[in-house]
N, C-alpha and C positions, 0 to 999 in steps of 0.2 A: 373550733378552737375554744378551751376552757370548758368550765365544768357546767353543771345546770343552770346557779347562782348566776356566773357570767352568761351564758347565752340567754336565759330572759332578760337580765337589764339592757343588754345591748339588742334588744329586739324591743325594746319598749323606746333605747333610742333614740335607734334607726329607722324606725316602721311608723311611727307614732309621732302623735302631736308633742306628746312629754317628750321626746327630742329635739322639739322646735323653742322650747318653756324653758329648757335646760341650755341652748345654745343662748337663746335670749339672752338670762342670767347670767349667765357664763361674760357675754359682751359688756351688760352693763356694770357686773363686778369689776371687773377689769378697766373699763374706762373711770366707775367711780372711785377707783384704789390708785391709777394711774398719773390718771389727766386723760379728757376726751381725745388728744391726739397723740397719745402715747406709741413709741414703736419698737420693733425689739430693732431696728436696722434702720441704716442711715437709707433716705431711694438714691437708689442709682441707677441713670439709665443706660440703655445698652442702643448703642446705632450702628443697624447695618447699610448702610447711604439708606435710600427714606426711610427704609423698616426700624421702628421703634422697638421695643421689649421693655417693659417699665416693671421688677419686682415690686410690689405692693404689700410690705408688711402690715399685717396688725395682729392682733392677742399675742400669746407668747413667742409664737413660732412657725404661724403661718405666712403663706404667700399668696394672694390673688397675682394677678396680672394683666398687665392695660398692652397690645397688640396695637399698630398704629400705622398706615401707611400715611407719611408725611406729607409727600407728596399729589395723595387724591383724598385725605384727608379722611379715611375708614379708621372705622376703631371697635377692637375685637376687647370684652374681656374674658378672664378665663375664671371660674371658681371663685364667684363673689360669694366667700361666708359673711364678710359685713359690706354692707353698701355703703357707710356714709364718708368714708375716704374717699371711696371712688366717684360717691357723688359730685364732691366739691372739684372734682375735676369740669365740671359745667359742658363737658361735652353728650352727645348722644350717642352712644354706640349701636352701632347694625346689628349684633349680636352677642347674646352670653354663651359661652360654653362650660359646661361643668362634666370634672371629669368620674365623680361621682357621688353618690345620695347623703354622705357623712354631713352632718348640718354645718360643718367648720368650710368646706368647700360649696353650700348651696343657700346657706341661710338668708341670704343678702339677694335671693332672687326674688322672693315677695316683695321688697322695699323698690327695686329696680322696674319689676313687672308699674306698680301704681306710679312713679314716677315717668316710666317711658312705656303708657298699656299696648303700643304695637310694637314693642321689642320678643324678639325671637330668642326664646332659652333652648338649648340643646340639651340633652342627656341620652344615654343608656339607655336603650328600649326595656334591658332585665333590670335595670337599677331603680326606674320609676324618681327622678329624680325630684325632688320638691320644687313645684312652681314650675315645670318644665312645659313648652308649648310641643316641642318638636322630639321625638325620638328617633334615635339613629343605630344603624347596625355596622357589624365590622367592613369598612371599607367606603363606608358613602362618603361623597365629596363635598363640603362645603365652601365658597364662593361668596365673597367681600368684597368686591372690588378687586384686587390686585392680591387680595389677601388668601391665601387657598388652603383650608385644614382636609386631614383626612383625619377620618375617623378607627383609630384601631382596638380591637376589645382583647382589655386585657382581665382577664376573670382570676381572683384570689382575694384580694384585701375585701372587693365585693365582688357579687357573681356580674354586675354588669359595668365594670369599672371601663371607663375608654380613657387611653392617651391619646390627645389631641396631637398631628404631624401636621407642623406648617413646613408649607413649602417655600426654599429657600431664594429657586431659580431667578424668579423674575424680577429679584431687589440684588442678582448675583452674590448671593452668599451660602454659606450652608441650609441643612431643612434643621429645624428646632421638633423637638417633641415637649409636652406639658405633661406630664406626667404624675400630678395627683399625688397619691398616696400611694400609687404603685412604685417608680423606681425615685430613690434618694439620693442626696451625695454618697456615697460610702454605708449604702442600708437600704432597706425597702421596707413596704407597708406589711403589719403582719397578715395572714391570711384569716382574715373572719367568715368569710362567707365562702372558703373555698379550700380544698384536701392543700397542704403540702404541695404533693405533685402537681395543684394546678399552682399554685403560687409561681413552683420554679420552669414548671413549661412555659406562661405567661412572659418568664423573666427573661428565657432564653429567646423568645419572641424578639425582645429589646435587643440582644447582640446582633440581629441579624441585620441591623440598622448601621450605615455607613459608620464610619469610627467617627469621622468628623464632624458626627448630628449634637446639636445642641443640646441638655440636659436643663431641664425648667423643675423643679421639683415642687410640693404644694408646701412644704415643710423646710424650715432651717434646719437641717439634723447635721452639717454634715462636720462638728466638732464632735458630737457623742460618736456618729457613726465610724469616723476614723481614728477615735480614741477605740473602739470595740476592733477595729480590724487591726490597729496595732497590737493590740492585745491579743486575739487571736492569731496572727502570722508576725511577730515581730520582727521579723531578718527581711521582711518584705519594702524594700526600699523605696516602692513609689508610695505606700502608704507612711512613712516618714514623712519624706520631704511633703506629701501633700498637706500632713499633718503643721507641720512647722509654718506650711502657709497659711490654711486655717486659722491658726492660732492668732500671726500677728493677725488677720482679717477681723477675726471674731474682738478683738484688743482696740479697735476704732470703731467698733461697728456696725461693720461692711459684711454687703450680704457674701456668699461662698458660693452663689451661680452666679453662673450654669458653669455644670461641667461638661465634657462628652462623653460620648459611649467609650470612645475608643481609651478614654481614660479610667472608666468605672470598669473596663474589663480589666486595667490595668491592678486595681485597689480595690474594689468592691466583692468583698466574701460573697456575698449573693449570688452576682454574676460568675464565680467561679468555683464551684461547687463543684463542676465536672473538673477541675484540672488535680492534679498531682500532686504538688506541692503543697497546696492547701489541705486537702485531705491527712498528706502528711503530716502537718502543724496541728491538727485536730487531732493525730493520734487514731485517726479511724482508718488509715489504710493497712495500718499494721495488726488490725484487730479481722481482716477478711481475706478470702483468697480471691486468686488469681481469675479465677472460675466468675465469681458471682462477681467482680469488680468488672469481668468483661460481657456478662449476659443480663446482668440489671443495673442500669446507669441509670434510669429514671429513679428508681429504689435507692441507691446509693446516692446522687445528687440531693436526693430528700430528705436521706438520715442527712449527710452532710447540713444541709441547711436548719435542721433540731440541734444539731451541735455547735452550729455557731451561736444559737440563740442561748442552749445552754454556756455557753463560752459568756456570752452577753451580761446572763444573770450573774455568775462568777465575778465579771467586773463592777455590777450595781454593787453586788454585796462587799467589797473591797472600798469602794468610793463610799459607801454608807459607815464601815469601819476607818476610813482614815477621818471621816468627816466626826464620828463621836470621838476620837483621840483628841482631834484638832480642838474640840469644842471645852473638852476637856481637861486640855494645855490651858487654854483660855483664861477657863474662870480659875485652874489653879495663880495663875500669872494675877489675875485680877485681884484675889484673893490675897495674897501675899504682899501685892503692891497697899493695898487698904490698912493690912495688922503694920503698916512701915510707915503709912503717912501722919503728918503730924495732928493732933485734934484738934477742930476747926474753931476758930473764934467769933465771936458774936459781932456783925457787922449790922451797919443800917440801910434799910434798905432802900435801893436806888430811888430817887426823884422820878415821880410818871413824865412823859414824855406825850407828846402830841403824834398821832399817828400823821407819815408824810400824805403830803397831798397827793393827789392824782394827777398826773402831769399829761398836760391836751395832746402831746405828741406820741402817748401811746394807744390814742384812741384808731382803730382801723379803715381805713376808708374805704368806704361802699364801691363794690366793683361795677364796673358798666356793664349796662342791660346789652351789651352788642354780643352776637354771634363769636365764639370763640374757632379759632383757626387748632389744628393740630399744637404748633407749634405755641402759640400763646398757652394753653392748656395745661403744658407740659412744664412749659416755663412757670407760672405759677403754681404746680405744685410743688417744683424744686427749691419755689423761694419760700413756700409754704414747711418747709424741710425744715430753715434754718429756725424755726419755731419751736418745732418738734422735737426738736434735737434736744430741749432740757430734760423728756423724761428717760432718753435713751441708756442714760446711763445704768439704770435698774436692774436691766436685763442680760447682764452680764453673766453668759451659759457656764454650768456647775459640770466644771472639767476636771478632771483626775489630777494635771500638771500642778501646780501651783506656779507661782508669777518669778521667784525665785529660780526655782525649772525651768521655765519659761527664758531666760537669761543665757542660764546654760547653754541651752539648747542652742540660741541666738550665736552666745559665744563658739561653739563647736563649731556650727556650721562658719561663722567668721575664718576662723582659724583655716579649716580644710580649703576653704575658698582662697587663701593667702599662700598655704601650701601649693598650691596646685596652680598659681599665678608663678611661683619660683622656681616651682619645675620648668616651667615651660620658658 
């Protein structure tokens, strides 16, 4: 994928120390611009009776995640790109798992390794992942206590990418998958290290997983990515209304996992590349015959999949155009309101003022040297949340709707939902 230019930088890195130098920076720009606990998402946790699920935001739009049996008191994470959030969770975890080498998903296993040196990191045996103890291939089973992952390789975004499958059984609930940079809310990872074809064989891998499995993604995407599938099929009703969900979510906050499979077949271009409809929204089924639509599906599934992405581009370059109008409007607004205000008068200048004091009740108190339980863990970092919460507002994702639209939208749906209480 990409030309010469791109494939060295991204081999310098993926492969290389200067990808470790660069994630680095990357971490401390972001905390230094921020605030040290800055988040793009409020946490929320997820409980299936003991089985925990803790999304773990930090930088602009990733996800680690903290796995938890409550009950025996195991703790999995998955894709530490930064450690020191998960640090402050004061527990010990049995194991890291990473789903693959991108430094945004592994960065955080060197800090983790010196903190806990008999901790177990997993990776991709093709991925070679940073800091990794253990390699794994497609299908090996891993065992936490009560906690069961399998390991599944899914080869595109990298050649040795794995979604992590926990199993659901024995907390009675569904199986979750972690899924990296491979599958997204409504979008998936691009294919770096791997043709097209393997990207969408990979993907179709992912349908063959019960509907009702859980969707963990590594990545917040999923307001860009069903702004992109409304744009590409827009008469497609489940990417509407999931769109409209999104929106208020992303408007508080709140993260947008997990979904399911049986819902990303529903809305996700990716995943439906083989079907009909979409092909015809892309305009490429009317451009082939009959013949070659029924003798190369893999071929046709995989132009499809270049056309949504050409579709994709389409959309940046329209949000980039309505964004210099808007900016535009702006400063004429600005401009106009200044040649109109009155000329300012010479005033004296305010009296200095003593800076307020420090008040003793915001100093923190030293937590206890005791063994922390699952559940205490958890609960401090949820109170640790209401902290967090000042820089959250920052991070408010650059979506095509405007907040106006937004209203609309609210209203329509109101209205139809009122219609349809009268009918009945």
């Amino acid at each position: 994928m990409g030309g010469c230019v791109f494939k060295t930088a991204y081999t310098l890195y993926a492969s290389t120390c200067i990808g470790r130098c660069v994630h680095n920076r990357c971490l401390h720009m972001f905390k230094r611009h921020y605030g040290q606990t800055a988040v793009h998402s409020r946490l929320t946790p997820f409980l299936f009776n003991d089985l925990l699920i803790l999304p773990v935001p930090f930088l602009v739009n990733n996800y680690a995640y903290v796995v938890a049996d409550l009950q025996a008191n195991n703790f999995v994470f998955v894709d530490v790109g930064d450690a020191d959030i998960l640090k402050r969770l004061g527990v010990r975890p049995d194991a890291i798992l990473t789903t693959h080498r991108h430094w945004d998903h592994s960065g955080g296993n060197k800090a983790m390794r010196e903190a806990y040196p008999a901790i177990k990191i997993y990776g991709g045996e093709m991925d070679n992942v940073p800091d990794h103890t253990h390699a794994v291939r497609d299908g090996d089973v891993l065992t936490f206590g009560r906690l069961k992952f399998t390991a599944v390789w899914t080869p595109g975004h990298t050649r040795g990418h794995i979604v992590w499958r926990l199993h659901g059984d024995v907390f009675h609930t569904t199986d979750s998958v972690f899924t990296g940079d491979h599958l997204m809310l409504a979008c998936c990872g691009a294919p770096f290290e791997g043709s097209v074809e393997t990207m969408v064989t990979s993907l179709e891998l992912m349908k063959t997983l019960p509907e009702d499995t859980w969707v963990w993604p590594g990545h917040e995407m999923g307001l860009g990515g069903l702004e992109m599938a409304a744009f590409v099929e827009p008469k497609n009703r489940a990417v509407l209304a999931k769109l409209v969900w999104v929106i208020r979510r992303r408007e508080e906050m709140r993260c947008t996992c997990p979904s399911t499979i049986g819902e990303e077949k529903r809305y996700n271009p990716f995943l439906r590349t083989g079907e009909e409809s979409l092909q015809t929204a892309l305009g490429l089924r009317q451009q082939l015959s009959e013949s070659i639509l029924a003798e190369k599906p893999l071929m046709i599934n995989a132009l499809c999949f270049d056309w949504i992405l050409q579709k994709n581009g389409d959309l940046l370059r329209l949000k980039k155009e309505i964004r210099a109008k808007e900016k535009k409007v702006n400063s004429d607004t600005n401009a106009n309101t200044a040649a109109l205000a009155p000329p300012a008068t010479a005033t004296a200048p305010p009296a200095a003022t003593a800076p307020p004091a420090a008040s003793a009740t915001t100093a923190a108190a030293a937590p206890a040297s005791t063994a922390p339980t699952a559940a205490s863990a958890v609960t401090a970092l949820l109170e640790e949340d209401l902290r967090i919460r000042r820089s959250v507002s920052r991070f408010s994702s650059d979506i095509l709707l405007t907040r106006e639209q937004h209203e609309t939208l609210r209203a329509a749906e109101t209205a139809a939902s009122s219609a349809g209480k009268s009918r009945v």
